[in-house]
C-alpha positions as CSV (number, residue, x, y, z in Angstrom):
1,X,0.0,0.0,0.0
2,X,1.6,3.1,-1.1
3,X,2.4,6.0,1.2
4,X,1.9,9.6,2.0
5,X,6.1,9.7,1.2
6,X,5.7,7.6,-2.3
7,X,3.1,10.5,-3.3
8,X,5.6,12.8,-2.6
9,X,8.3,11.1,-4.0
10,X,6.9,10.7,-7.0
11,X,5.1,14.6,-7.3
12,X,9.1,15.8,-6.4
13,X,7.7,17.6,-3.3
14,X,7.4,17.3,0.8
15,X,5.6,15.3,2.3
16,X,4.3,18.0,4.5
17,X,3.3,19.5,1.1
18,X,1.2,16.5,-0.2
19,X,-0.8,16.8,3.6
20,X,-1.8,20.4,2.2
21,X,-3.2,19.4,-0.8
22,X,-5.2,16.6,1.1
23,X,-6.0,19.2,3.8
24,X,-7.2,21.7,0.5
25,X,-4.8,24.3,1.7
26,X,-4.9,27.4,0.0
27,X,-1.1,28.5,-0.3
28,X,-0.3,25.5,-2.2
29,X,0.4,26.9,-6.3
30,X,-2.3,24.9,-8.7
31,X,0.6,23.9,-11.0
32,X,2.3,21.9,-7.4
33,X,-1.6,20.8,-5.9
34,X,-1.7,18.8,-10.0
35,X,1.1,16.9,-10.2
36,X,0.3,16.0,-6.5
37,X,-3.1,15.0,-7.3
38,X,-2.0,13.3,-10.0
39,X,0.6,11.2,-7.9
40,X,-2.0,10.1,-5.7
41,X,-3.6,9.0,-8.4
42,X,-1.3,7.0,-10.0
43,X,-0.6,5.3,-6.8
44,X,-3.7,4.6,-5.9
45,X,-3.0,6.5,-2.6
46,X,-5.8,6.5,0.2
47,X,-5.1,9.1,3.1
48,X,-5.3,7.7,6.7
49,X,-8.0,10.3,7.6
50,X,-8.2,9.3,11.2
51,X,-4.5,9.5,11.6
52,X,-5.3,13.1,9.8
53,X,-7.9,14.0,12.0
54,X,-6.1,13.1,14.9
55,X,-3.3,15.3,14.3
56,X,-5.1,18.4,13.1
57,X,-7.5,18.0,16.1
58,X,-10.5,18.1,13.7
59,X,-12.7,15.4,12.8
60,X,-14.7,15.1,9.9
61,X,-16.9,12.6,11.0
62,X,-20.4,13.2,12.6
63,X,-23.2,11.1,14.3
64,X,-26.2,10.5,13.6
65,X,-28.2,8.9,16.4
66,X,-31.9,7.4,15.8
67,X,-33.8,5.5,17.7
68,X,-34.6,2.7,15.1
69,X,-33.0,2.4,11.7
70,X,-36.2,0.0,11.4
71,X,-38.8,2.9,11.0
72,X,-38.8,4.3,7.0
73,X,-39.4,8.1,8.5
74,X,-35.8,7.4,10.2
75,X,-34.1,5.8,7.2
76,X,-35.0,8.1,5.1
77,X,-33.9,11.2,7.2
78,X,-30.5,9.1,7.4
79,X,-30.6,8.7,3.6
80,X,-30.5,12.9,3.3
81,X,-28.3,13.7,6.0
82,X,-25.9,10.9,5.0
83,X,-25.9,12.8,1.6
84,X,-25.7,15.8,1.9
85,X,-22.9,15.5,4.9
86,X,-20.9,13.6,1.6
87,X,-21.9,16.2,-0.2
88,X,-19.2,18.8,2.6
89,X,-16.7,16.6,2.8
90,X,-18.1,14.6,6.2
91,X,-18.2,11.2,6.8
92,X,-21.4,9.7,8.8
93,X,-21.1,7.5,11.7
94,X,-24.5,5.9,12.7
95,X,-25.9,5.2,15.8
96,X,-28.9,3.1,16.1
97,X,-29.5,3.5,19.7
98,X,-32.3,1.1,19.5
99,X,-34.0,3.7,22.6
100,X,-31.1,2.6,25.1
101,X,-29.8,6.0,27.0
102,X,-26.6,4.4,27.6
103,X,-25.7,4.0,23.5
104,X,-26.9,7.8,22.9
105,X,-24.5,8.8,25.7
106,X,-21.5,6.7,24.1
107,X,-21.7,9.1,20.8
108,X,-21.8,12.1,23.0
109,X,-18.6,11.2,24.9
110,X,-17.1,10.8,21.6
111,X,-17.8,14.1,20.9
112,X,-16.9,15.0,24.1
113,X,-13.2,13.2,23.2
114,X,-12.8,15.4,19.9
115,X,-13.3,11.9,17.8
116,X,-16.6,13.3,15.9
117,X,-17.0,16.8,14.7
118,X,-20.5,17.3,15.9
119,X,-24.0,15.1,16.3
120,X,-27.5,15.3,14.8
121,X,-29.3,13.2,17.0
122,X,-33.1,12.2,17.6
123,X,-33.9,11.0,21.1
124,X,-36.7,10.2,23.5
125,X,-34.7,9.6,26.9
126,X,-33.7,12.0,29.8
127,X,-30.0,12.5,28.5
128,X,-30.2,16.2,29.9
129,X,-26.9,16.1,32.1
130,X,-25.2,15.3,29.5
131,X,-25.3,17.3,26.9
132,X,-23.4,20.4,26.7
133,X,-24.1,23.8,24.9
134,X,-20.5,23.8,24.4
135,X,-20.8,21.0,21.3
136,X,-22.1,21.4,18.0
137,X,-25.6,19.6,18.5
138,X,-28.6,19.8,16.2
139,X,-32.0,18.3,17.6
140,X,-34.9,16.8,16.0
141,X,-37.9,17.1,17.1
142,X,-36.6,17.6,20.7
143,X,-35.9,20.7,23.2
144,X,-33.5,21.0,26.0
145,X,-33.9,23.0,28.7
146,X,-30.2,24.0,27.2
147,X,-30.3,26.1,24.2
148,X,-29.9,23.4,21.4
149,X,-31.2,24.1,18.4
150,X,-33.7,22.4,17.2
151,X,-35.1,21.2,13.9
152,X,-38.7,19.7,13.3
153,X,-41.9,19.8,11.2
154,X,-44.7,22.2,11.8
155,X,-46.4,19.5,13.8
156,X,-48.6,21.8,15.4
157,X,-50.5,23.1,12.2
158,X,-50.1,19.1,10.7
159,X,-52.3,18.6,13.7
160,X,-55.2,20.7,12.8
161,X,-55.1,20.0,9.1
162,X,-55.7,16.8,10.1
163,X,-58.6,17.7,11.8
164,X,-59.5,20.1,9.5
165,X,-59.9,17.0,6.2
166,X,-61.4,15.0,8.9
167,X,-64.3,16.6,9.3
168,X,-64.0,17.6,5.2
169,X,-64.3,14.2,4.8
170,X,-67.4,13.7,6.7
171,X,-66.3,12.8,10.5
172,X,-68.2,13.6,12.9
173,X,-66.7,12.3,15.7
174,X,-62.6,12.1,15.2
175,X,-60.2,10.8,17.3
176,X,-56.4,11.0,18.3
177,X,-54.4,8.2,18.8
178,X,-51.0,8.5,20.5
179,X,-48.2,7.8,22.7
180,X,-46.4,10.1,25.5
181,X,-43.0,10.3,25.6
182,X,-41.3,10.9,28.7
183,X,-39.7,13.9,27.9
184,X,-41.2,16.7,26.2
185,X,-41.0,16.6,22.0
186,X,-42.6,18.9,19.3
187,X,-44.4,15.0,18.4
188,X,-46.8,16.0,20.9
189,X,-47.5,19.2,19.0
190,X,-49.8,17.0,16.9
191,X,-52.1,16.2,19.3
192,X,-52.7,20.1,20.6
193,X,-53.1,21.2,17.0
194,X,-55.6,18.4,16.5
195,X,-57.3,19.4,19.9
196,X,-57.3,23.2,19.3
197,X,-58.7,22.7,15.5
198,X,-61.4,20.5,16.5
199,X,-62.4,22.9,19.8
200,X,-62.7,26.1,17.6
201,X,-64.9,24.3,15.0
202,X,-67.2,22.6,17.8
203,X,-66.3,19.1,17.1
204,X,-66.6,16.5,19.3
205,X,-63.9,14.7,19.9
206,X,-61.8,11.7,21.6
207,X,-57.5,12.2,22.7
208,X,-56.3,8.3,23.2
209,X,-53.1,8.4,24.5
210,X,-50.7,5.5,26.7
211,X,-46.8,6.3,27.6
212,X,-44.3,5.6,25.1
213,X,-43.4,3.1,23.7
214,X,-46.3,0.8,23.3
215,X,-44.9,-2.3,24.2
216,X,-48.3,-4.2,23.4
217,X,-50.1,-3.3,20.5
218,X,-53.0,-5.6,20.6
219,X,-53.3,-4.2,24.1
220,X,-53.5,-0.8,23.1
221,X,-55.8,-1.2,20.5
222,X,-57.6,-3.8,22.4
223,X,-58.4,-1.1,25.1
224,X,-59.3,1.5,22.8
225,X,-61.9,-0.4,21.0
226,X,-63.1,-1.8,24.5
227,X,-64.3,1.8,25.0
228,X,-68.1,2.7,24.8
229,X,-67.4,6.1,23.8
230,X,-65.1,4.9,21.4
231,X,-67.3,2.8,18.9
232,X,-68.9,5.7,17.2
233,X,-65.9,7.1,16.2
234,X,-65.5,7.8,12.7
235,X,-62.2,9.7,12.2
236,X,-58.8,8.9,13.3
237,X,-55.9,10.7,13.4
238,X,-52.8,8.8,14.6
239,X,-49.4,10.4,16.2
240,X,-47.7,8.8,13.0
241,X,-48.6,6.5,9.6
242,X,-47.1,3.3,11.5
243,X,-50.0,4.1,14.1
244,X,-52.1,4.5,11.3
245,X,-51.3,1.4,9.4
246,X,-51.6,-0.6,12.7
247,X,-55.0,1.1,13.4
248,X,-56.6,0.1,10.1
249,X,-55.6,-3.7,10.5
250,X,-56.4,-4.1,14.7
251,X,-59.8,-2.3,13.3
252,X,-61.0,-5.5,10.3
253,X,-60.9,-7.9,13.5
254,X,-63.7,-5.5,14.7
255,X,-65.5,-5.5,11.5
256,X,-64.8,-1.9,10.8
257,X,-64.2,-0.9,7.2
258,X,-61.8,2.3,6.3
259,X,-62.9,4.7,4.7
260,X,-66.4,3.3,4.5
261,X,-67.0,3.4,8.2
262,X,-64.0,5.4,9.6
263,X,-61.7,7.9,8.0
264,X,-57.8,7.7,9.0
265,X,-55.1,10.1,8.7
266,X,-51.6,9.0,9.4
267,X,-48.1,11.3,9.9
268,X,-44.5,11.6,8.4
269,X,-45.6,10.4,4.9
270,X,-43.2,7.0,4.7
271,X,-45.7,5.4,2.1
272,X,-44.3,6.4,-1.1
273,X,-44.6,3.3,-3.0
274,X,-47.9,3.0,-5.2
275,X,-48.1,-0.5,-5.3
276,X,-49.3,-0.9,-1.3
277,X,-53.2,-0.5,-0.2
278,X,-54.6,1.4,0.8
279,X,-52.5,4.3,0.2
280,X,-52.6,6.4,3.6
281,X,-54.3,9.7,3.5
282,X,-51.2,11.4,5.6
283,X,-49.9,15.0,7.0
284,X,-45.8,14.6,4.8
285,X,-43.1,15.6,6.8
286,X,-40.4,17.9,4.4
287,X,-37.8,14.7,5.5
288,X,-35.2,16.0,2.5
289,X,-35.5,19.5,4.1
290,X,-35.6,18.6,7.5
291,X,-31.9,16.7,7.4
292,X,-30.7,19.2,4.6
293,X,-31.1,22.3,7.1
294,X,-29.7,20.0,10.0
295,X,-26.5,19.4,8.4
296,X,-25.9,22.8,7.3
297,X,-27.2,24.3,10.6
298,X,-24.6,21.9,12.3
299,X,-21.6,23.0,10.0
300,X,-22.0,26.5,10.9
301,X,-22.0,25.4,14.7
302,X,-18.4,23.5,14.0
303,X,-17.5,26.9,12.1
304,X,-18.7,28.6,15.9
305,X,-21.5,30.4,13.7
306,X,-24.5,32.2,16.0
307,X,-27.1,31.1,14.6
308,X,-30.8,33.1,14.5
309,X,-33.2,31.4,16.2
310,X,-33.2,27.9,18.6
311,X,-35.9,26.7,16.5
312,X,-36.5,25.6,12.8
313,X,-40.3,24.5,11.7
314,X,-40.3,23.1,8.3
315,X,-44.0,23.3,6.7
316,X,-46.1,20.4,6.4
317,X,-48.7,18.7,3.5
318,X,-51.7,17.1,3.3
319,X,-51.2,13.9,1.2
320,X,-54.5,12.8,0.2
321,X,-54.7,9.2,-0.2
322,X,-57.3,6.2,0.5
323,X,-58.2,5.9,3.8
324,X,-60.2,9.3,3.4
């Protein structure tokens, strides 16, 4: 495996002016930064960019935590951030913290130790402690007590467009279906907007709701349909289109049809492929513009930028589809 001193051997320059080039330095002449392009190359030559992040004290790495690769709202939020980090010259490393507090707090500490550059992380546990203002942290969906900016969807008006087709499409008597987390999240923006949408129009209306996560589905749906109040309902809005989905196939077992007999909206807009039915009538999440504007939001933290504001709300769509 050729060398950092065979490039340089071979260019007829010093090493130490081969590690500009790699480093893009500006004071090296085009005619020189050429022929040592050209060396590498030749040779094949692969930089050790740990070794070279180790000695300039600068990573150009950055973590991505999630709490499930599993979930398609999360891969494809990966998909975008992973690109357009590529597209500034970082590499990704992810972390699929699978919910565990202890994994999320790993990543941090390697921030912490100067081994990544900065995090974009999503997470759901009481990690407070130990995060510091003094990193380069972006946030989805979730505030600190800290000032760490955030970046999320405008759940709050998905929430009462929701409600809003709902009753457009004839319900009379919607409902929310959800989860708590344990900490507080913009997520449970949706269920306010929904709430605040249906109480200005006069609608009647039913908040279901159990504390994240569900670890029994055909418990939770179980109890919901056990409900009195709950068999009349004929529009559903659920916290996300996994909900959704899950909703619609607990609710054949009970002989309920959707639309014909209830009307379902989903959120995040993961169901982009034509060829599964129904097709979920969903609020979209902007996912391409929600990682875009994280990465480029954490870049100007590493660069020590101020940034305007704590937090970024992206718009929202109704996605028609057929489950309304």
């Amino acid at each position: 495996m050729p060398s950092i001193k065979d490039v340089a051997d071979l260019a007829g320059v010093a090493v130490g002016t081969v590690s500009r080039v790699i480093n893009n330095h500006i004071s090296v002449k085009a005619e020189t930064r050429e022929k040592v392009k050209a060396a590498i190359q030749q040779l094949g030559y692969i930089p050790n960019e740990v070794a070279r992040n180790f000695k300039m004290q600068k990573s150009k790495m950055v973590a991505l935590l999630l709490p499930s690769i599993w979930n398609p709202f999360f891969s494809e939020l990966a998909y975008y951030i992973e690109d357009e980090l590529d597209r500034e010259g970082f590499k990704l490393i992810l972390c699929n913290s699978g919910g565990k507090p202890d994994k999320e707090l790993y990543y941090i500490d390697m921030l912490n130790q100067n081994k990544v550059a900065g995090i974009v992380g999503i997470t759901y546990n009481d990690i407070e402690d130990s995060v510091s203002t003094d990193i380069p942290i972006v946030s989805i969906d979730r505030h600190f007590a800290k000032k760490i900016t955030c970046v999320t969807s405008d759940n709050y008006a998905g929430g009462r467009i929701a409600l809003r087709e709902l009753v457009k499409a004839g319900a009379k008597k919607p409902a929310f279906l959800g989860a708590v987390t344990s900490v507080y999240s913009e997520t449970m923006l949706r269920r306010k907007g929904f709430v605040d949408e249906a109480e200005a129009q006069g609608i009647e209306y039913i908040v279901y709701e159990e504390s994240d996560p569900i670890i029994d589905d055909n418990k939770y749906f179980g109890n919901f349909f056990k409900v009195k109040e709950h068999r009349d309902v004929d529009g559903i809005f659920a916290i996300t289109d996994i909900f959704a989905a899950k909703y619609i196939d607990r609710a054949k077992a009970y002989g309920i049809r959707t639309p014909e007999d209830v009307k379902v909206i989903g959120y995040d807009g993961i169901q982009d492929n034509q060829l599964f039915h129904p097709i979920l009538s969903t609020i979209r999440q902007p996912v391409e513009e929600m990682a875009r504007t994280s990465v480029k939001l954490l870049l100007r933290k590493i660069e020590d930028e101020t940034l305007e504001q704590e937090t970024y709300r992206i718009p929202v769509i109704y996605r028609a589809g057929e489950t309304t």
